[in-house]
DODO-631581 format. One record per residue (C-alpha): residue number from 1; residue in three letters; chain; x, y, z. Coordinates in Angstrom, 3 decimals. Layout:
ZAVO   num   residuo   cadena         px         py         pz
ZAVO   NUM       ALA        A          X          Y          Z
...
% end
This chain:
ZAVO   num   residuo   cadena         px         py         pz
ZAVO     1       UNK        A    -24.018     13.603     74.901
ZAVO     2       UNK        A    -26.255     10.949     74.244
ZAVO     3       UNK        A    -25.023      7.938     71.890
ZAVO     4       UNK        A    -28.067      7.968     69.957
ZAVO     5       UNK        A    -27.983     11.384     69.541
ZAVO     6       UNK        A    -24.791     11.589     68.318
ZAVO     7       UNK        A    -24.945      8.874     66.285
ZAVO     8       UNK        A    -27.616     10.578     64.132
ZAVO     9       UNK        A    -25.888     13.849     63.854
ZAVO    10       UNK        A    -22.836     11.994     62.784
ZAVO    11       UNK        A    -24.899     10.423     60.007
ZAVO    12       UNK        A    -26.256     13.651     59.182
ZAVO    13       UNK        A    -22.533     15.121     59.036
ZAVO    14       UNK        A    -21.835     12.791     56.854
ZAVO    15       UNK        A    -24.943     12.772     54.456
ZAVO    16       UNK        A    -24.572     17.108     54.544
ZAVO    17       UNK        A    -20.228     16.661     53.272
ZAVO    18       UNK        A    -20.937     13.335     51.029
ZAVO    19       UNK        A    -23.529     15.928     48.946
ZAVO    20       UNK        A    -21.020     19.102     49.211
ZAVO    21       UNK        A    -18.665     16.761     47.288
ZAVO    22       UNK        A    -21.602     15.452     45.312
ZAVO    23       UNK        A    -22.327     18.953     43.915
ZAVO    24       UNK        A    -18.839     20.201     43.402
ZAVO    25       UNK        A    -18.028     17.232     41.843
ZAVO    26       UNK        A    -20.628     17.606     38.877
ZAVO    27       UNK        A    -20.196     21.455     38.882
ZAVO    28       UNK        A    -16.556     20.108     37.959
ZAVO    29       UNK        A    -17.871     17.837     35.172
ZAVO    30       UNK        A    -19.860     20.403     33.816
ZAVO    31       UNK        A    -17.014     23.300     33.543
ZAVO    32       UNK        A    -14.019     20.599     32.185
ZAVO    33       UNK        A    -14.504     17.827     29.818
ZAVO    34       UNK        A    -15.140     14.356     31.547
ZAVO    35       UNK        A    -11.981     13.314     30.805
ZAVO    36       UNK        A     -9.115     16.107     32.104
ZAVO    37       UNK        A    -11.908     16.454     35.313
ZAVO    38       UNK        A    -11.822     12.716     36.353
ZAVO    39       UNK        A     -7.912     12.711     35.770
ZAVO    40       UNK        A     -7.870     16.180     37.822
ZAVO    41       UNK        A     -9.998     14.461     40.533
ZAVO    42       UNK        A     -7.687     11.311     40.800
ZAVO    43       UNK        A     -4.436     12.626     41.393
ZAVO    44       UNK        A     -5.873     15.113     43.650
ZAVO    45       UNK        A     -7.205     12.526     45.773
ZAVO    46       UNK        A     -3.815     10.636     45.666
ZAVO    47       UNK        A     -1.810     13.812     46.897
ZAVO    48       UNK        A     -4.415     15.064     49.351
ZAVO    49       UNK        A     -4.244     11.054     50.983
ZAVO    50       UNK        A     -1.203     11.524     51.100
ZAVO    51       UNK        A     -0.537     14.576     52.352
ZAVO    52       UNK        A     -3.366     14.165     55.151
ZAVO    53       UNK        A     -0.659     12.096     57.287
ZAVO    54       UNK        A      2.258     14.620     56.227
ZAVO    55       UNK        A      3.487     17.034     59.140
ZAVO    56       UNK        A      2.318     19.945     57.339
ZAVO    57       UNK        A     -0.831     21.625     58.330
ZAVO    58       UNK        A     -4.031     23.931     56.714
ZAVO    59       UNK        A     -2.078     26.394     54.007
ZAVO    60       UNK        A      1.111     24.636     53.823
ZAVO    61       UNK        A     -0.593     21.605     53.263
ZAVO    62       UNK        A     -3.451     23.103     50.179
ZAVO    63       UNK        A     -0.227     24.773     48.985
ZAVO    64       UNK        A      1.759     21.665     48.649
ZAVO    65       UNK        A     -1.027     20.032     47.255
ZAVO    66       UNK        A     -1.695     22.435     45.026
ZAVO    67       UNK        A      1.680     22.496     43.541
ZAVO    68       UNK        A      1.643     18.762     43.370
ZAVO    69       UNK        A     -1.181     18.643     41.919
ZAVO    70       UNK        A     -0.165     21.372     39.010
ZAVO    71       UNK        A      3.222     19.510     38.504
ZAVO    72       UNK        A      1.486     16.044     37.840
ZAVO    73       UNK        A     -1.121     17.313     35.590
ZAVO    74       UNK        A      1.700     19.696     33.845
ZAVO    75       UNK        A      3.957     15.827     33.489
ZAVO    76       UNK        A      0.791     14.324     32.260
ZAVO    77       UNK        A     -0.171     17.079     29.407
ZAVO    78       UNK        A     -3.019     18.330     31.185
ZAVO    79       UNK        A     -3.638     21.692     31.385
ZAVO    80       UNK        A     -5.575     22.409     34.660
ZAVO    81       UNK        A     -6.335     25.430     35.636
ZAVO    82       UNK        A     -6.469     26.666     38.923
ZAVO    83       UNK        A     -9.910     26.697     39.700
ZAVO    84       UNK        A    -10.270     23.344     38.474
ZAVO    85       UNK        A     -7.572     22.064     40.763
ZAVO    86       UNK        A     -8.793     23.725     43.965
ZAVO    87       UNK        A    -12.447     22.301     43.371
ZAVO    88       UNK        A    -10.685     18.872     42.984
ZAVO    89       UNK        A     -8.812     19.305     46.546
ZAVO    90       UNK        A    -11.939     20.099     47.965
ZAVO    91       UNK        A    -13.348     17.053     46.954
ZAVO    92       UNK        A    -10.893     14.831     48.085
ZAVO    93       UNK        A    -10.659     16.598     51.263
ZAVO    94       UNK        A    -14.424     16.020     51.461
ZAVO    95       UNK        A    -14.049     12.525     50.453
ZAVO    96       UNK        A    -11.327     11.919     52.900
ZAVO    97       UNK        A    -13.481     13.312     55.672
ZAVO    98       UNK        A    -16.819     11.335     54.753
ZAVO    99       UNK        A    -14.720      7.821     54.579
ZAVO   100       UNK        A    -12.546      8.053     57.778
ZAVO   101       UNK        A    -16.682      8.796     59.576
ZAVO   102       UNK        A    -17.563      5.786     61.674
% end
């Protein structure tokens, strides 16, 4: 494939994810306080870094994620719910994907 090409369709990849996460992220904001979302967001992103280099792959993975993620808010005192969790995994996932782009 050409290098030029491919080099703008990577940029373009990563503009079209970097504005996926953009939306969910303030559909998040809007359905949860500020507050419990940004909390919900952060220790999503630290399990989903983490488990990115785990041996566990695609439902094993969200599912220990997931549960990780409900655990550490449930520690914390914050009542997530589920919907609010998964929207947060897909952000970091999203996240994860745009930053490891060249």
């Amino acid at each position: 494939m050409n290098p030029i090409l491919l080099s703008m369709l990577m940029q373009l990849l990563k503009l079209l994810v970097g504005e996926l996460g953009r939306i969910i992220i303030e559909a998040i904001a809007k359905l949860s306080t500020p507050e419990v979302s940004n909390r919900v967001l952060n220790i999503a992103a630290e399990h989903v870094k983490i488990l990115m280099s785990s041996s566990l792959e695609g439902p094993d993975r969200r599912k220990a994620a997931f549960d990780g993620i409900k655990a550490n808010c449930l520690e914390l005192g914050i009542e997530a719910k589920d919907w609010l969790i998964n929207q947060c995994i897909e952000a970091a996932v999203g996240k994860l994907k745009v930053d490891a782009l060249p």
